[in-house]
C-alpha positions in Angstrom: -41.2 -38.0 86.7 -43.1 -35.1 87.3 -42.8 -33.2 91.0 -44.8 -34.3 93.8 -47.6 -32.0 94.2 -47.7 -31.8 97.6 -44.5 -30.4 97.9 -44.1 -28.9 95.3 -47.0 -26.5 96.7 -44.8 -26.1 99.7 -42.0 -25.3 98.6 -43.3 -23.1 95.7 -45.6 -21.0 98.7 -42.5 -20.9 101.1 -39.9 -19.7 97.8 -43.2 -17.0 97.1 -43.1 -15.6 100.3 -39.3 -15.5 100.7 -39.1 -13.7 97.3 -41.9 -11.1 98.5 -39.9 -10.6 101.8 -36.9 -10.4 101.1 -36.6 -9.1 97.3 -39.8 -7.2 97.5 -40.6 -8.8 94.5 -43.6 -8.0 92.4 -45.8 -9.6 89.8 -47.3 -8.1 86.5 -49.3 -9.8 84.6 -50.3 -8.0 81.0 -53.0 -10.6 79.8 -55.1 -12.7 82.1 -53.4 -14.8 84.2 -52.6 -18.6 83.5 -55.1 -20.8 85.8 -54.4 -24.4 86.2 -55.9 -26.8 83.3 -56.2 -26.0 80.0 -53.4 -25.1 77.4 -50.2 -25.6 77.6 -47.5 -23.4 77.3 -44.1 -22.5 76.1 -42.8 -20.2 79.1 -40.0 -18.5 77.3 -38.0 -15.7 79.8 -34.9 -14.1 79.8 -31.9 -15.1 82.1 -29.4 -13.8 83.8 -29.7 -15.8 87.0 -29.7 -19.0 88.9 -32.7 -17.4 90.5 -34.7 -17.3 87.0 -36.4 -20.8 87.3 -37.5 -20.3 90.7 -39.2 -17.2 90.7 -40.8 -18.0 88.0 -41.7 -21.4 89.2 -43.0 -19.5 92.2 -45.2 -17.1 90.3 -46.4 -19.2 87.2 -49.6 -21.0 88.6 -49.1 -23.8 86.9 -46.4 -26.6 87.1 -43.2 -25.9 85.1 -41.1 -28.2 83.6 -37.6 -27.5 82.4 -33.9 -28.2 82.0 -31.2 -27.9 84.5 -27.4 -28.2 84.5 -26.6 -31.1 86.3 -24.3 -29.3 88.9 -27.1 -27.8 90.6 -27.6 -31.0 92.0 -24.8 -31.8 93.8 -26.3 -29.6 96.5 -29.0 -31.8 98.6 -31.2 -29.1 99.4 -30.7 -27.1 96.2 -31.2 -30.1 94.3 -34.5 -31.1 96.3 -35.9 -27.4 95.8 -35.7 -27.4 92.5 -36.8 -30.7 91.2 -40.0 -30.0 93.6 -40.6 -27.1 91.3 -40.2 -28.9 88.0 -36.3 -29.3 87.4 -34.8 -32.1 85.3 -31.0 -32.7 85.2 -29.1 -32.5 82.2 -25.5 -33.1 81.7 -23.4 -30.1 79.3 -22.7 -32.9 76.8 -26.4 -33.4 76.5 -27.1 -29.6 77.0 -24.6 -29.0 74.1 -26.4 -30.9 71.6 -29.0 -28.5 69.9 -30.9 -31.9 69.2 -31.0 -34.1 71.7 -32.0 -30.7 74.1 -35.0 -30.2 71.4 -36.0 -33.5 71.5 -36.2 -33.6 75.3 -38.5 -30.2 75.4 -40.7 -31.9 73.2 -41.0 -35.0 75.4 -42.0 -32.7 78.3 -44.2 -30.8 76.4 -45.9 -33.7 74.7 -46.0 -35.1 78.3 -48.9 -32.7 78.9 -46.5 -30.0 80.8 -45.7 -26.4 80.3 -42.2 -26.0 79.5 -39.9 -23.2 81.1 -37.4 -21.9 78.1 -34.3 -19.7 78.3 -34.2 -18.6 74.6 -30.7 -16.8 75.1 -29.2 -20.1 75.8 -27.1 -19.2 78.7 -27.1 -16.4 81.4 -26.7 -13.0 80.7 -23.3 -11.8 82.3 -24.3 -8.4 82.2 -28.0 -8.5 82.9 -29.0 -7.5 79.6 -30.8 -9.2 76.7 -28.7 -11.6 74.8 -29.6 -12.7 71.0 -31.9 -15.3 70.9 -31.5 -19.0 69.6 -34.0 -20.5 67.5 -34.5 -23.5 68.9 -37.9 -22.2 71.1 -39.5 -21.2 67.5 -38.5 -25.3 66.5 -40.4 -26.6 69.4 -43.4 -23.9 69.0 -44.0 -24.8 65.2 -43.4 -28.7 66.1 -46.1 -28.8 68.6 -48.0 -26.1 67.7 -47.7 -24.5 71.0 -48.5 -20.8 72.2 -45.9 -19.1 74.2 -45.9 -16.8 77.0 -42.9 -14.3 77.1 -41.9 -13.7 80.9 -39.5 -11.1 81.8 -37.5 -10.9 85.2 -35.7 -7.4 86.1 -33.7 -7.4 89.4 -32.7 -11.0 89.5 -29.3 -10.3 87.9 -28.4 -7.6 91.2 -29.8 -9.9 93.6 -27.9 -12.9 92.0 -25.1 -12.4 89.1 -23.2 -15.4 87.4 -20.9 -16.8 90.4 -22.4 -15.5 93.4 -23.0 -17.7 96.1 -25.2 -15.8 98.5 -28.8 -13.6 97.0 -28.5 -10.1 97.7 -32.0 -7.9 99.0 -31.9 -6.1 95.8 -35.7 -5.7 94.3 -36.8 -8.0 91.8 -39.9 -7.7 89.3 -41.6 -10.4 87.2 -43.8 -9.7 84.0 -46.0 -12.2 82.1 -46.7 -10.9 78.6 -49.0 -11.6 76.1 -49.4 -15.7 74.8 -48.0 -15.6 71.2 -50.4 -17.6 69.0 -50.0 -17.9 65.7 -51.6 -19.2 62.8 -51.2 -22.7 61.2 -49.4 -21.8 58.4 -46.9 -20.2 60.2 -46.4 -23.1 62.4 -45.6 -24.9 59.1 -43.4 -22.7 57.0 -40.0 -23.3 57.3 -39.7 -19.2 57.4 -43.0 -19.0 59.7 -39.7 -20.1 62.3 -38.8 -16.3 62.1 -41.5 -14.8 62.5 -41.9 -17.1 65.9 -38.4 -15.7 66.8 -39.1 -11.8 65.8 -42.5 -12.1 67.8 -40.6 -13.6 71.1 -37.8 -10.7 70.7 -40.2 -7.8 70.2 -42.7 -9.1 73.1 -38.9 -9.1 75.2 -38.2 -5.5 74.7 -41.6 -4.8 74.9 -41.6 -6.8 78.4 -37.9 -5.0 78.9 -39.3 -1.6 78.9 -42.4 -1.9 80.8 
């Protein structure tokens, strides 16, 4: 079910303004920005925080739509935050199959949503760029689908892997460049790497900007 768009504006204005308050954070945007309508998108970012999904929920003007661990919802108001902004709970023995998680991206995406993708697969526990999985380059070819390389720096100080409380540390957010390919790419069995070499050269592109 997708989120309510009534409060999912809410909630997505009051999270904006929080994040410019009290992170200072800041938006970059290094192709014209995403409106509403139109295409849809693979939003692939890096991650390195439980803040990740909802800045960039905050900040991408479109609805997002993606996974999240199921323990996240134990906590009323955390859990009514995030479905507003596009959250859909999935349990780690679901999360740890490579397939069934596939599958369910696709669903979303064939849906008629934009998807929000953490290629690295789990949080970064030092803030840096992990090696990427494949599996955003299996969805892209499948469904022929652009993506839009977001990077977040700051989100890591203001919110590491087992805190509890967000720090006032300075966060930025960068929207690249769409990654469009051509068909044959999209159906190449190989055409798969040059999908993933794209996404990690348009990260350290993003990561040094």
């Amino acid at each position: 079910m997708k989120p309510n768009k009534i409060f999912y504006a809410f909630i997505k204005f009051t999270f904006a303004i929080a994040l410019r308050i009290y992170n200072r954070c800041s938006v970059k945007w290094l192709a014209p920005e995403i409106k509403s309508g139109g295409q849809n998108y693979i939003v692939a970012c890096n991650h390195c925080s439980n803040l990740d999904p909802v800045i960039v929920g905050c900040f991408f003007h479109k609805p997002l739509r993606y996974f999240a661990k199921e323990e996240l919802f134990r906590s009323w108001f955390l859990r009514t935050c995030i479905t507003a902004l596009g959250a859909v709970p999935v349990s780690r023995a679901d999360n740890a199959s490579a397939a069934g998680a596939l599958r369910g991206f696709m669903r979303l995406y064939d849906e008629g949503s934009d998807v929000l993708i953490f290629p690295e697969g789990g949080r970064s526990l030092d803030g840096k760029l992990q090696p990427l999985e494949a599996g955003v380059a299996v969805i892209a070819a499948h469904e022929k689908a652009p993506i839009l390389p977001v990077y977040i720096k700051g989100s890591f100080d203001a919110m590491p892997p087992g805190a509890k409380f967000i720090k006032p540390s300075k966060i930025k957010i960068i929207f690249g460049k769409p990654l469009v390919y051509a068909e044959e790419v999209y159906k190449k069995r190989e055409g798969r790497d040059v999908i993933m070499k794209g996404l990690e050269s348009a990260f350290r592109d993003l990561e040094r900007e």
